[in-house]
SEDRENFI-31903 format. One record per residue (C-alpha): x, y, z; residue in three letters. Coordinates in Angstrom, 3 decimals. Example, Ala and Ser with C-alpha at 12.3 -4.5 7.8 and 13.67 -1.06 7.14 Angstrom:
SITE          x          y          z   type
SITE     12.300     -4.500      7.800    ALA
SITE     13.670     -1.060      7.140    SER
//
This chain:
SITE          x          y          z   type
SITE    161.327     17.903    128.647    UNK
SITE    159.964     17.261    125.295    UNK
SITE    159.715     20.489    123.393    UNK
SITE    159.427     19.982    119.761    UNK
SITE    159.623     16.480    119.743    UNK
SITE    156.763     14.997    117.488    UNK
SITE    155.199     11.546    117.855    UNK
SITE    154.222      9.094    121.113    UNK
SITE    156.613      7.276    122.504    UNK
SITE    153.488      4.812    123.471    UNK
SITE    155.805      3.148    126.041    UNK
SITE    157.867      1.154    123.859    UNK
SITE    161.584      1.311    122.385    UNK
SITE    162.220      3.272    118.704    UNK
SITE    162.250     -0.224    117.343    UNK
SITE    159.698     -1.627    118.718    UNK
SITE    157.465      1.188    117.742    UNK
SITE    158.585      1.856    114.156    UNK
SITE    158.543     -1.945    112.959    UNK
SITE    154.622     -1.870    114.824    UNK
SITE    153.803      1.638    112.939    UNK
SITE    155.072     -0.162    109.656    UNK
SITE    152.796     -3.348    110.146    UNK
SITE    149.850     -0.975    110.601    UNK
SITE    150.671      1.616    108.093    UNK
SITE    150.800     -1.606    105.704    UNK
SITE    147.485     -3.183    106.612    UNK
SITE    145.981      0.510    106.169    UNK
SITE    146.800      0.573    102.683    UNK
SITE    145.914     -3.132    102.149    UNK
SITE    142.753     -3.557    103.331    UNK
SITE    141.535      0.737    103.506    UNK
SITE    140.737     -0.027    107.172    UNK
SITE    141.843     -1.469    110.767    UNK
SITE    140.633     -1.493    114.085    UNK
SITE    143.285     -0.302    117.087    UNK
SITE    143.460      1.867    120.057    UNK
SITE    142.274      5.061    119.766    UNK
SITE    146.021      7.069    120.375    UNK
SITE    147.636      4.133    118.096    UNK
SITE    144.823      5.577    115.439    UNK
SITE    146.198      9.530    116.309    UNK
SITE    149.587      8.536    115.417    UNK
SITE    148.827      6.386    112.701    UNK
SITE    147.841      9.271    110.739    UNK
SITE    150.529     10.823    110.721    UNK
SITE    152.867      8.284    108.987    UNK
SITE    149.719      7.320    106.588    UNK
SITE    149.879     11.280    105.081    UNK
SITE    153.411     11.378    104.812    UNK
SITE    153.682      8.094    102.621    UNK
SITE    150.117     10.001    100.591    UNK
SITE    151.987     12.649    100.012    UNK
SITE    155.037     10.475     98.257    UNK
SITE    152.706      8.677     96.735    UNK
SITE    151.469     11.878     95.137    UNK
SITE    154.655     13.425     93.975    UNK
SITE    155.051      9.657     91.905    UNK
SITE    159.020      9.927     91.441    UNK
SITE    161.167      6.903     91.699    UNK
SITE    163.029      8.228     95.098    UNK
SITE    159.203      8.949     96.308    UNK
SITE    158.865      5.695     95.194    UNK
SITE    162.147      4.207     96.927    UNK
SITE    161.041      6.093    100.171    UNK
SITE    157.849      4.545    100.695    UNK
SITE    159.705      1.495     99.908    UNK
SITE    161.528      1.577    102.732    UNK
SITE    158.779      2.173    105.334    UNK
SITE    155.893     -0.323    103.816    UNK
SITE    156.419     -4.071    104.075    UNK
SITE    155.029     -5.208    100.562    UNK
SITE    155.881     -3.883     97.140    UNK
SITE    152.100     -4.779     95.812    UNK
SITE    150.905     -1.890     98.362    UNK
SITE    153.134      0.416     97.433    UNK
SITE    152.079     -0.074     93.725    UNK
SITE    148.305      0.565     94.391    UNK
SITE    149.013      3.630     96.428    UNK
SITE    151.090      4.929     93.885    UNK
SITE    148.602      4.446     91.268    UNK
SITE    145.377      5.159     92.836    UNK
SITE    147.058      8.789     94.842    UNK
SITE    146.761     10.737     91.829    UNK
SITE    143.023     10.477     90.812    UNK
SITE    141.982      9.011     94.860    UNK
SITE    143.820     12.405     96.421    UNK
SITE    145.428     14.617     94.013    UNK
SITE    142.805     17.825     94.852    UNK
SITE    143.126     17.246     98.138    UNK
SITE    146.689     18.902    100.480    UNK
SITE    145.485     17.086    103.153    UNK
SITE    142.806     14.646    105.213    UNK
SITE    143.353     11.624    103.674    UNK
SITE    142.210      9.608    106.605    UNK
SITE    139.368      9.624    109.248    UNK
SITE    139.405      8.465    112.698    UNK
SITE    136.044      6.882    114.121    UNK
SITE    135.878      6.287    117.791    UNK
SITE    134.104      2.575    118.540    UNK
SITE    133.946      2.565    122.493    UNK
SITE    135.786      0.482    124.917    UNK
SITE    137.789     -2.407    124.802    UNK
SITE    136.134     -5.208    126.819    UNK
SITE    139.454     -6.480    128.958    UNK
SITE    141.458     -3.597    130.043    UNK
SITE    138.764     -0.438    129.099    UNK
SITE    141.518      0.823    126.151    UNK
SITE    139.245      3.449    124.005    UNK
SITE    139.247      1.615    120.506    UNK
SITE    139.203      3.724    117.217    UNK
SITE    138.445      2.729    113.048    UNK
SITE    140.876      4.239    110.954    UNK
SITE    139.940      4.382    107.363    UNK
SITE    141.313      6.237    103.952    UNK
SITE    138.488      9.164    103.133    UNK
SITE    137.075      8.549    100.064    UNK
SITE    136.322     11.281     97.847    UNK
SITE    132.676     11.627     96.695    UNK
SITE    133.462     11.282     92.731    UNK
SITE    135.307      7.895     93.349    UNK
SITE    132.238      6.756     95.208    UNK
SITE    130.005      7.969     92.061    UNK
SITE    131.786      5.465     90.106    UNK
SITE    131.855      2.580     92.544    UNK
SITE    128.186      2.794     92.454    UNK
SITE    127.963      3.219     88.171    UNK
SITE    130.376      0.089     87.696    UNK
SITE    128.395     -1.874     90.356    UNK
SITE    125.388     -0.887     88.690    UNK
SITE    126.703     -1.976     85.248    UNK
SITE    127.928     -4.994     86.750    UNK
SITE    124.432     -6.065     87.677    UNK
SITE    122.831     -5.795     85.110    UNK
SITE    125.635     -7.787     82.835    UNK
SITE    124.913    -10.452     85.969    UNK
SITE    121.402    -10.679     85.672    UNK
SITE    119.962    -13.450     83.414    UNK
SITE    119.040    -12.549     79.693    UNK
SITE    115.707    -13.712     78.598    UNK
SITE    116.453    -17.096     76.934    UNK
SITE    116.829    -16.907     73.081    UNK
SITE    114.164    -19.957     72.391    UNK
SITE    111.343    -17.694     74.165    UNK
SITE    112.493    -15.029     71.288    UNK
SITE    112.113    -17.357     69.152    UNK
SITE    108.607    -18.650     69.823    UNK
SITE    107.368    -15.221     69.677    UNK
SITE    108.537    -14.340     66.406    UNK
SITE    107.425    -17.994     65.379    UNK
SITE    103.576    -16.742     64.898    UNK
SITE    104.628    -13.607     63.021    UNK
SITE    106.629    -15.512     60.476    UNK
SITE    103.725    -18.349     59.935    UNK
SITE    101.318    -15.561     59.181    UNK
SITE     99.199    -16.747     56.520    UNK
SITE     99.889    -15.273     53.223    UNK
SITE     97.370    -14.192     50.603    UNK
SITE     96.981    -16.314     47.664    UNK
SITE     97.825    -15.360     44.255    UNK
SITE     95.138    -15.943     41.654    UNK
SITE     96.292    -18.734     40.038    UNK
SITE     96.083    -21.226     43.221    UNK
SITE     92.495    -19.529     43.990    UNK
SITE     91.414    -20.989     40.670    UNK
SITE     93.368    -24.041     40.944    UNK
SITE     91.255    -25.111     43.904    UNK
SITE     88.043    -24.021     42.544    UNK
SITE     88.235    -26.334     39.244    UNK
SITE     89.110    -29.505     41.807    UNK
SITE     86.252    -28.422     43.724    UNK
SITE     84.095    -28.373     40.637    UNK
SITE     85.339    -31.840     39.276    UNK
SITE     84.642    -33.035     42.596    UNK
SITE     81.018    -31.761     42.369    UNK
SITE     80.707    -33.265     38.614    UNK
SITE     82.197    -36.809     39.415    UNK
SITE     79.649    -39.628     39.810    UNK
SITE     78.084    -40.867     43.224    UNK
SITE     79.680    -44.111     44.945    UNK
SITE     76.439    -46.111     45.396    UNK
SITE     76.603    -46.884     41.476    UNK
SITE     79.576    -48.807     42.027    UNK
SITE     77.726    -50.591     44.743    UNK
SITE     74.124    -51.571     42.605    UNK
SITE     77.108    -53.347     39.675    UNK
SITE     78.756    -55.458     42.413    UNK
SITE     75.600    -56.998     43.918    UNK
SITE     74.695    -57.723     39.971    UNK
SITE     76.451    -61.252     39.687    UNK
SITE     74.309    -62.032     42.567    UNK
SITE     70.988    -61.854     40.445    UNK
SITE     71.395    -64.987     38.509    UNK
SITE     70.611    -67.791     41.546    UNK
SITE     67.389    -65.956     42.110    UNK
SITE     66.318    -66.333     38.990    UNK
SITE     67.337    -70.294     38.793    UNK
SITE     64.988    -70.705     41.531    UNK
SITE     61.921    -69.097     40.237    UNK
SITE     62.636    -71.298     37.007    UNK
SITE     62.475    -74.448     38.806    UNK
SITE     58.943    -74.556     39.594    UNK
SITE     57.408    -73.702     35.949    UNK
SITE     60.039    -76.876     34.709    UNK
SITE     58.377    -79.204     37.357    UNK
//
């Protein structure tokens, strides 16, 4: 009989099973999720809240512990630095268990186990991706700026006194200066003369 004996024995030797529980208790903290069998997922949760609750208590032997169940070092540093703010007001219920259906081969009842995560951490996921996009998104280009300031710059200026008289003097020596045809009537002058020799000629004959 197996009174008060924890744990599924999942038809497999100790081994077997803890070096399997290992791999999966790895890839849980990895990736936040995997897809197995749905009493794999049961007893899955059981080794994923222990190694939580090290992960908590942040000692170097907590640390040395969950060393010595998970398979890479890089894990165990981001559960040991995200446990504190991810689950520290939580004692328990670190993971969720969502069934999925049947397998298609042999009919196995397939399960998604995933860490639960807490409502305030999910508040900020959404603010940083928020902030995110809008660094992403394109800023209007400076040279459009640059155009519309262009008009408010060239706005024309009043003009002092001194250049509104300027321009009204030219204006009047413009007005006093004398007409072009004159210089016109003293070119076609030197033509005169030959006229003249011709209307002599007859009185001489």
């Amino acid at each position: 009989m197996r009174h008060q004996k924890a744990g599924l024995k999942l038809n497999r030797t100790a081994s077997h099973r803890n070096a399997m529980f290992r791999n999966m208790v790895t890839s849980l903290f990895k990736h936040e999720r995997i897809r197995t069998t749905d009493a794999k997922a049961k007893e899955l949760r059981r080794w994923a809240d222990r190694l939580i609750t090290l992960a908590k208590r942040g000692d170097l032997h907590a640390r040395r512990q969950a060393l010595a169940v998970l398979r890479e070092k890089g894990v165990v540093h981001k559960l040991f630095e995200d446990a504190a703010t991810r689950f520290g007001e939580k004692s328990g219920g670190y993971t969720r268990i969502v069934k999925l259906g049947t397998r298609a081969g042999d009919a196995a009842p397939l399960a998604l186990v995933e860490l639960v995560v807490p409502v305030e951490t999910r508040k900020k996921k959404k603010k940083k991706k928020a902030a995110a996009a809008k660094k992403a998104a394109p800023a209007p280009p400076p040279v459009s700026a640059e155009k519309e300031s262009a008009p408010a710059e060239k706005a024309p200026e009043a003009k002092p006194e001194a250049a509104v008289e300027a321009a009204e003097e030219t204006t009047e020596r413009r007005a006093a200066a004398p007409p072009e045809p004159q210089a016109s009537e003293a070119a076609a002058s030197p033509e005169e003369p030959p006229e003249e020799a011709e209307s002599d000629s007859p009185e001489k004959q």
